[in-house]
Phi, psi and omega in degrees: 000135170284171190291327177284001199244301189291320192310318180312310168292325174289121174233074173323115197258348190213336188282237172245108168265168195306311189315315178313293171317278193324297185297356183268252205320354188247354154310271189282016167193057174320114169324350193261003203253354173282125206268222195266344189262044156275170182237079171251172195058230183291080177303341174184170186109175174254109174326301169283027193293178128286155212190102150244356179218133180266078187279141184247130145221176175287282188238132209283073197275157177279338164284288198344298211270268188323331203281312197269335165282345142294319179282357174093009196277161159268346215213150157205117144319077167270121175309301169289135165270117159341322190246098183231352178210128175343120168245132177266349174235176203221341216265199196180139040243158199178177189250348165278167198297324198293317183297312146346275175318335176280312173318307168318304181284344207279333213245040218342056146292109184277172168198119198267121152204126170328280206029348197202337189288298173287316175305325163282341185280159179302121203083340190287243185260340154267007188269351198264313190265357173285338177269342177291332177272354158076069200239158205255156163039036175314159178201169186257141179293307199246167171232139178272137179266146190279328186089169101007098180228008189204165198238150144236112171276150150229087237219130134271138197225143168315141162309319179293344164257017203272305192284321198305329184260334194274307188334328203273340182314295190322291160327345189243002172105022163290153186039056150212124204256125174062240200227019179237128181293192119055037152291129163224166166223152182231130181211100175302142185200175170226164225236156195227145163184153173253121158281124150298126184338004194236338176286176177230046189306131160282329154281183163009203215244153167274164200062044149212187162234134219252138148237149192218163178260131167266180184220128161271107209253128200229134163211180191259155169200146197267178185280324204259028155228040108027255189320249190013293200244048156273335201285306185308312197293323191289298177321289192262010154314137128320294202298154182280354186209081178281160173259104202217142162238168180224123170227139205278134153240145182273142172268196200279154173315154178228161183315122175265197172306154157064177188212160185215118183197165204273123148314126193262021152189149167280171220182153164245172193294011170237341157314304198284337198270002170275308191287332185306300178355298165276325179284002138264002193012084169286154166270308182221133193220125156213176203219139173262112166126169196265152181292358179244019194259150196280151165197156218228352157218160199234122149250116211287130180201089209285154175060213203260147184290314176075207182259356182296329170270017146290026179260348224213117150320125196246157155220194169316327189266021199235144196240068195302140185233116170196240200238273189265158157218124172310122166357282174307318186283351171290321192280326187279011186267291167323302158311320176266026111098005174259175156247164159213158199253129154267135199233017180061107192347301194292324197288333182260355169240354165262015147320297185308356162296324170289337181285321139346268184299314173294325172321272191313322189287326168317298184285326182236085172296129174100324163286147178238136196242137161222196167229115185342129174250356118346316185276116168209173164306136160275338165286138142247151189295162185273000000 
């Protein structure tokens, strides 16, 4: 039997499964923190696969995929994704990203990737070089929307009946904030309608226009008891067309991409771009800016930066630290009269890995994490 046969067949009834791993990473770097046009979490495997040895790389390179098939892995963490815009083939052997992943399903290996997910979370790939830079007073270059994380119901109701529908509300998981239940607002006013020949008013008469006093009743609801407890308020609504709105609440921003913090001395700029050098052992680094000049705060940007540290005023004393930088964006560095470290895309993102793996070695008792040895910079120096 083949490996791809046994694997197909091996189903974990007690341990750790692929499904398993996955919700420990998306714990520690949430898919919802990812931007929209990434390709995060599970790209291919069987959820109910077994999982016992874990490979981390930057990029699914094709020795990576020998690496993890001599060892024996079930799982392989790739930072970047493999699968990143809609295929129309699968197959191998070939020079694509695509051909990897089959070489993966064919070998019941799944593969998982953060990427864009992990650069924002906490601890994730810019806090891992932001600490390499030993920077004081981090803050995030961008804040992330949380997204629809609450319901606000809002039902108007008769007064007398107003505790009877909030109760009911309650009972289906309506009003609660923190660790206080059967939170509401109530604010009395009055409600207008004309019935049609065809109606059944429970106040006043159809064919005419009726005013009546109402209590307008608001409570908070998590998403997923929505349905429920519109279902409940309709059930003990009087009226036959009750009147309710549902409005989406965002929770608080949360850390977004990139990082921005104080140097804990100043320093120059080649001074910094050495030691980053060694402490990631870059092949090749280079710097925008004259090289003796001090600088006192580093704004963090892993892989390639791109314009997000123009979103932050810059100045002489300000250092943008990141993997690539584009021409235009070197000149334009320039002009705003700051500086910057290219520390070469892979070399400035692969510090999280060891933080990564130590993570994962916590969370997943019984797996064995390794970090590629294989996975590596593709540039070299002349």
């Amino acid at each position: 039997m083949t490996r791809s046969a046994k694997a197909a067949r091996k189903r974990d009834t007690s341990g750790l499964d692929v499904k398993t791993v996955c919700k420990t990473l998306e714990q520690l770097a949430t898919l919802k923190l990812a931007q929209s046009w990434d390709n995060v979490g599970l790209l291919a495997g069987d959820t109910r696969a077994e999982v016992r040895r874990l490979l981390l790389c930057i990029d699914l390179m094709p020795e990576v995929v020998d690496e993890a098939i001599a060892a024996e892995v079930q799982m392989i963490v790739a930072y970047h994704p493999p699968i990143f815009k809609a295929i129309a083939r699968l197959v191998e052997p070939g020079p694509t990203p695509e051909a990897a992943v089959h070489r993966c399903i064919a070998h019941g290996i799944a593969v998982y990737s953060p990427h864009t997910a992990l650069d924002a979370a906490e601890g994730g790939t810019n806090d891992a070089l932001a600490q390499l830079c030993e920077l004081k007073d981090v803050q995030p270059l961008e804040w992330a929307d949380a997204g629809p994380t609450e319901y606000k119901v809002v039902v108007f109701v008769p007064p007398k009946v107003a505790d009877r529908v909030a109760e009911a509300m309650f009972a289906a998981g309506a009003g609660r904030i923190g660790n206080y239940e059967k939170c509401s607002f109530r604010v009395p006013g009055s409600g207008t309608f004309f019935g049609t020949e065809s109606t059944q008013p429970v106040v006043g008469q159809a064919g005419r226009l009726e005013h009546v006093a109402e209590v307008r009743l608001e409570a908070v609801c998590p998403v997923r008891c929505l349905p429920a407890v519109v279902e409940s308020m309709w059930r003990e609504h009087p009226y036959e067309e009750p009147a309710f709105d549902i409005y989406p609440l965002k929770g608080r921003p949360v850390r977004g991409n990139g990082r921005v913090g104080r140097l804990p001395r100043p320093v120059t700029l080649v001074s910094l771009a050495r030691r980053l050098k060694r402490a990631v052992e870059a092949e090749c680094v280079t710097m925008v800016g004259d090289p003796q000049r001090r600088v006192e705060r580093a704004i963090i940007a892993v892989g390639a930066a791109g314009s997000s540290p123009f979103a932050v005023p810059l100045g002489r004393q300000d250092v943008i630290i990141t993997g690539e930088i584009r021409h235009h964006d070197a000149l334009a560095i320039r002009r705003r009269d700051c500086s910057a470290i290219a520390l070469g895309h892979w070399s400035s993102e692969r510090p999280v890995l060891n933080r990564l793996a130590a993570e994962l070695r916590t969370l997943l008792p019984g797996v064995a994490v390794q970090i590629s040895a294989r996975d590596g910079e593709p540039f070299r120096r002349v």
